[in-house]
N, C-alpha and C positions, 0 to 999 in steps of 0.2 A: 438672576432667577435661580432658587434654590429647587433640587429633584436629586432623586436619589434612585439608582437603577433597583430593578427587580432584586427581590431574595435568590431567584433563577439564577440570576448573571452570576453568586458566588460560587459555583459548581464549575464554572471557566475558570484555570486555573491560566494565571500572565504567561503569554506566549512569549519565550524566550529566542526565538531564532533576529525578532526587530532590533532584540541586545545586542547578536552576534554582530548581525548588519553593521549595528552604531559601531562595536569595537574593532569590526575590519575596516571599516570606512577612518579610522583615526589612527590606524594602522597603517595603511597604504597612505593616508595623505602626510607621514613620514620620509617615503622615495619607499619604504618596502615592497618585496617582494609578497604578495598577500596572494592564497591559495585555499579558493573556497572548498571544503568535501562536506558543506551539511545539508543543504537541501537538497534532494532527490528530485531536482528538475533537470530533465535529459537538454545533453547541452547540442545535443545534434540538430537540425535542422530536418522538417520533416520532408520524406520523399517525395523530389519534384511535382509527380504526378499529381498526388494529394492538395499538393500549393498551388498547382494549375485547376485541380478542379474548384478548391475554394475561391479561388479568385474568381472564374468564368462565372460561377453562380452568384457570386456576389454583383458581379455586373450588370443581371438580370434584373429590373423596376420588380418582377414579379416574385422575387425570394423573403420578401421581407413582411408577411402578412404572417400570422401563429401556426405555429406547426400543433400546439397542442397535444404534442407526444411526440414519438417516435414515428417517421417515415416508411412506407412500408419497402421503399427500396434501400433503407438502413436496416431493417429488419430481417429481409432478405439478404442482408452482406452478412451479418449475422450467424442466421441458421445457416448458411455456408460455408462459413468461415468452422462453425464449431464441426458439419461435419466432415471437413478437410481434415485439420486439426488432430480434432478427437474421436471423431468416429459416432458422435453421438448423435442423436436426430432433436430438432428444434422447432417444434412448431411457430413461426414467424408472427402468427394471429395470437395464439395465447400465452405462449412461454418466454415471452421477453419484454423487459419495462426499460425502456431507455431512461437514465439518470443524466444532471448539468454537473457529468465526473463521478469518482465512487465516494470523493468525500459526500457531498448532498447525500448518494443514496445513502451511506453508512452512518449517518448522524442520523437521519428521518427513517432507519429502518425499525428500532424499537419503539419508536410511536404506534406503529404501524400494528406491534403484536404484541407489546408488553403493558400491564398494568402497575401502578403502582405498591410495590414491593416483591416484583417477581423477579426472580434471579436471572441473567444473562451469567454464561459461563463464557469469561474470555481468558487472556493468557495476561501472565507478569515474565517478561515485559509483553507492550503490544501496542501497534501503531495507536495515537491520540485519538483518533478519531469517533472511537470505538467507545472510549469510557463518557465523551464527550454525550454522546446519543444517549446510552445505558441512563446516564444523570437526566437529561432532558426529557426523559420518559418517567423517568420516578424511579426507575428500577434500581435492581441493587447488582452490581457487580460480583461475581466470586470467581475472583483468578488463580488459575492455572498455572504453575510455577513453570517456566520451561528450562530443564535442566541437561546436562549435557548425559547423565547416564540413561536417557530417554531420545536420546539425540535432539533431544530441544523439541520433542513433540509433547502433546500435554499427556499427562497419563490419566485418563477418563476413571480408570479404577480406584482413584484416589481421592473422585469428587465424593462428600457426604451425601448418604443417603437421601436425608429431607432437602437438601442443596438442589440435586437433583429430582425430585419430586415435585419441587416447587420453581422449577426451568424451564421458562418456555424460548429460550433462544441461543444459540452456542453458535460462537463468532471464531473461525479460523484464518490463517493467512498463512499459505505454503506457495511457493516459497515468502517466508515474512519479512518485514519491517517491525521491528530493526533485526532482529534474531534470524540468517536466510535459512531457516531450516529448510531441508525439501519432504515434498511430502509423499506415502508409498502407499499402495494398491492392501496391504494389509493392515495400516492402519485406517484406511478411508473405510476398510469393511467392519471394523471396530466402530468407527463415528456412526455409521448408517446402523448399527446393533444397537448403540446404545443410547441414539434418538428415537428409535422405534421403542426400546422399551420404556422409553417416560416421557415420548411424544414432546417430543424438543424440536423446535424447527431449525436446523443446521444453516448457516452463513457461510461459505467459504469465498474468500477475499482472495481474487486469481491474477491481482494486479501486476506481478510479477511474473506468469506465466512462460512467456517467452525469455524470460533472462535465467537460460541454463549453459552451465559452458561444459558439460560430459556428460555420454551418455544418451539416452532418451529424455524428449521434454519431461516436465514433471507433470504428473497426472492430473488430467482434468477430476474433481469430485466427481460430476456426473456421469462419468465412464464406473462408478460402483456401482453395485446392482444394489436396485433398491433408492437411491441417493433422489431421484425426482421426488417419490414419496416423501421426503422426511425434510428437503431442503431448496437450495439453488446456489447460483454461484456467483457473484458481481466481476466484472473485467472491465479494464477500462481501455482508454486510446492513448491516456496520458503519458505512460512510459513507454511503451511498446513500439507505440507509432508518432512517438515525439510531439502530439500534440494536446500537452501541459494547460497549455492556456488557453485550449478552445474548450475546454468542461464536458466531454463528453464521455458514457460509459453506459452500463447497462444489466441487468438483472436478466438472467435466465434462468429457467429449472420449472419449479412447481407454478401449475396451473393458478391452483387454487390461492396459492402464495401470492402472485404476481400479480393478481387480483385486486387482493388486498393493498397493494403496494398500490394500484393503481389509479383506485379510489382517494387515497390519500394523496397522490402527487395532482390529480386534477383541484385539488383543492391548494396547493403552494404552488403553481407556476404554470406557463403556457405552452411548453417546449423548448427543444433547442435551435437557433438558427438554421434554418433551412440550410444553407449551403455545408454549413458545418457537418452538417450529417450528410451532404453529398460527398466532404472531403473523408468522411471517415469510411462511408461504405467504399469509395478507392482503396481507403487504405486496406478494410478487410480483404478486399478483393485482389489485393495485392500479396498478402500478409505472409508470405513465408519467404517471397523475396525478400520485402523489406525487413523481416527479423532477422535472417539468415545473416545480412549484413551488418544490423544492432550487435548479433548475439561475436563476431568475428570480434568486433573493435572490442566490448566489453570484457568479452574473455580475456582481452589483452590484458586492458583494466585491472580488472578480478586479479589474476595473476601475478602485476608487477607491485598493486598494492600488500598482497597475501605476503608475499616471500619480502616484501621491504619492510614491514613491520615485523615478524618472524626476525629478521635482521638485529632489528634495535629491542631484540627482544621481549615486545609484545605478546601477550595471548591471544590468537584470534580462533573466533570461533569455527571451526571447520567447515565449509561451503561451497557447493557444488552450482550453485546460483544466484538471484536474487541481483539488485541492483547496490546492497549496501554491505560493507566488512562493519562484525559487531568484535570489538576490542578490547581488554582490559591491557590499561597502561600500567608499567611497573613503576607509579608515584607514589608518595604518602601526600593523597590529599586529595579532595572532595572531587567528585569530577566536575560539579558543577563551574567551580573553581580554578579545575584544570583545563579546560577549553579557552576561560578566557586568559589563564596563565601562556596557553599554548598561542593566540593569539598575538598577545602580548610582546612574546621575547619571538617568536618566530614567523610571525605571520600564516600558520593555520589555522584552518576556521574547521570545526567539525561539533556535533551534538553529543552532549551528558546524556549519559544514556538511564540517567534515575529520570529524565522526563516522561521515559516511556512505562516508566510503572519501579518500585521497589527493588525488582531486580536487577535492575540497572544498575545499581550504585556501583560506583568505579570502572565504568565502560565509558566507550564510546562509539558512536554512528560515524561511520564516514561513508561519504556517498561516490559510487561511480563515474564521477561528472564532469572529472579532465582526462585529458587526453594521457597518454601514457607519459610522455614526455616530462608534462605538471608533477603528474603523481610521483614521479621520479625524483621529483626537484621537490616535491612536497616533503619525501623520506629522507631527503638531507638534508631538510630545514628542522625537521622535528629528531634530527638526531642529536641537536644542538641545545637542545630543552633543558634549563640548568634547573634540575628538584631534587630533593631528597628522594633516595630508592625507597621502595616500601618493603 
């Protein structure tokens, strides 16, 4: 049978991490030592209580009928959670749209508000997700350089006039993937200034939230004043609370926004698993135990990778959070190139960081997701990388 996919499907560019898989997988069936840091899936196991309560509800005959949205005893973990947290207030009935993970919401969110040839202002680099949606909507992208004399924040004063005129959506992540910038109380009142002046509905992407290792958490958006008007903020359970592969997350903020969101998700799906949303509002309700504990190991993390690349003479980006180190290695040669070179002779697995947008080019992602111990043995595996210097 001959078929040929949609013009759509060319706007998906070939996902490269099923590569990495192939090349560690022929790697390790070597005898090597093979050391995953590319996927940003938390390797911890989530808090017992959460696995007891998915479990008991799953044993219920009566869990398995559609939830058809969000729960309102998830809802309420929710608006809880965020006024523990941050201090903010959430009304449970209208200011929250539960998502199957932020991926879903963050691809289906430009459908939601953007027409074809409207600008979404996002960042270079910036999680995949994001451009994925932007094209799936017809819109047009215009990225945001994230640079270090800006501390890797975008500088809004730079977008063009008609760029901005013609923007109905601007997509943030503080702290980001892959770039962990953090984000500050003076720049969030810059965002909410200069959405209100060209009525731009602000994103900000909080998926990394709880991964700060100094200091105070990093600011929610919606602790700016002003920030409900103009925007909301997505979080998910995924990293936080270790559960990756149960899909679940959520949209807070503007009324009228989440609205819109919500019209649109009743038309793609039915809900999430009842119990799944029982194990998450534990988690909420747990939630500063259980990060407090996340955030203790990671800092390790964070730390022992920072100063072991800094070692082998790396440049890494300066970071106070975030679950990922953004690195420029000192090779002459392509990164794309150099990941699976780095495979190759050492058995590290980590991400080219030109996947994440143009500015990438000669970086790379590596992810928080062994133990200290690994990472340690990871930085003496890659100290042995035979390349030319650049």
């Amino acid at each position: 049978m001959k078929f040929k996919p949609s013009k759509k499907m060319s706007i998906f560019p070939p996902a490269i991490f099923g590569d990495l898989k192939a090349a560690a997988a022929e790697k390790r069936a070597t005898g090597a030592n093979v050391i995953d840091l590319s996927l940003g899936s938390p390797d911890l196991p989530p808090d017992e209580r959460v696995r007891q309560a998915l479990s008991e509800q799953s044993a219920l005959a009566s869990s398995y009928g559609y939830t058809l949205g969000g729960t309102n005893r998830f809802h309420e973990a929710v608006a809880n959670y965020y006024k523990r947290r941050t201090g903010v207030i959430i009304d449970p009935q209208t200011e929250i749209l539960q998502t199957m993970g932020s991926q879903e919401g963050l691809v289906h969110l430009p459908l939601a508000f953007c027409d074809p040839g409207d600008y979404v202002l996002t960042t270079n680099p910036a999680y995949v997700a994001y451009d994925a949606g932007i094209k799936l909507a017809g819109a047009v992208p215009y990225y945001m350089p994230l640079l270090a004399e800006n501390g890797f924040l975008p500088d809004l004063n730079e977008v063009p006039e008609e760029v901005a005129r013609n923007a109905k959506l601007l997509i943030l992540n503080l702290p980001g993937n892959p770039v962990p910038a953090m984000p500050n109380e003076e720049f969030f009142k810059e965002v909410v200034a200069f959405a209100k002046k060209y009525e731009i509905i602000v994103l900000h992407d909080a998926a990394y939230s709880e991964y700060y290792f100094t200091g105070d958490r990093p600011a929610s958006f919606l602790t700016t004043p002003g920030a409900k008007e103009v925007g909301m903020e997505i979080n998910s359970l995924s990293k936080s609370f270790s559960l990756a592969g149960a899909r679940i997350a959520y949209f807070v903020g503007n009324a009228e926004m989440i609205k819109v969101l919500q019209e649109l998700k009743s038309n793609l799906d039915y809900g999430t698993f009842g119990p799944i949303q029982e194990a998450a509002a534990v988690a909420l309700d747990n939630g500063e135990e259980i990060t407090d504990c996340l955030r203790a190991e990671f800092s390790k993390r964070h730390h022992a990778l920072m100063n072991g690349l800094a070692s082998l003479g790396w440049e890494t980006t300066p970071s106070e959070g975030g679950m990922f180190v953004w690195a420029k290695y000192p090779f002459d040669i392509d990164d794309k190139e150099f990941v699976f070179e780095a495979i190759k002779q050492v058995g590290v697995v980590m991400v080219p960081g030109s996947i994440f947008g143009t500015a990438g080019e000669g970086y790379v992602r590596l992810a928080l997701v062994q133990k200290v111990e690994l990472i340690e043995q990871a930085i003496e595996q890659l100290s042995k990388i035979v390349l030319v210097k650049a």
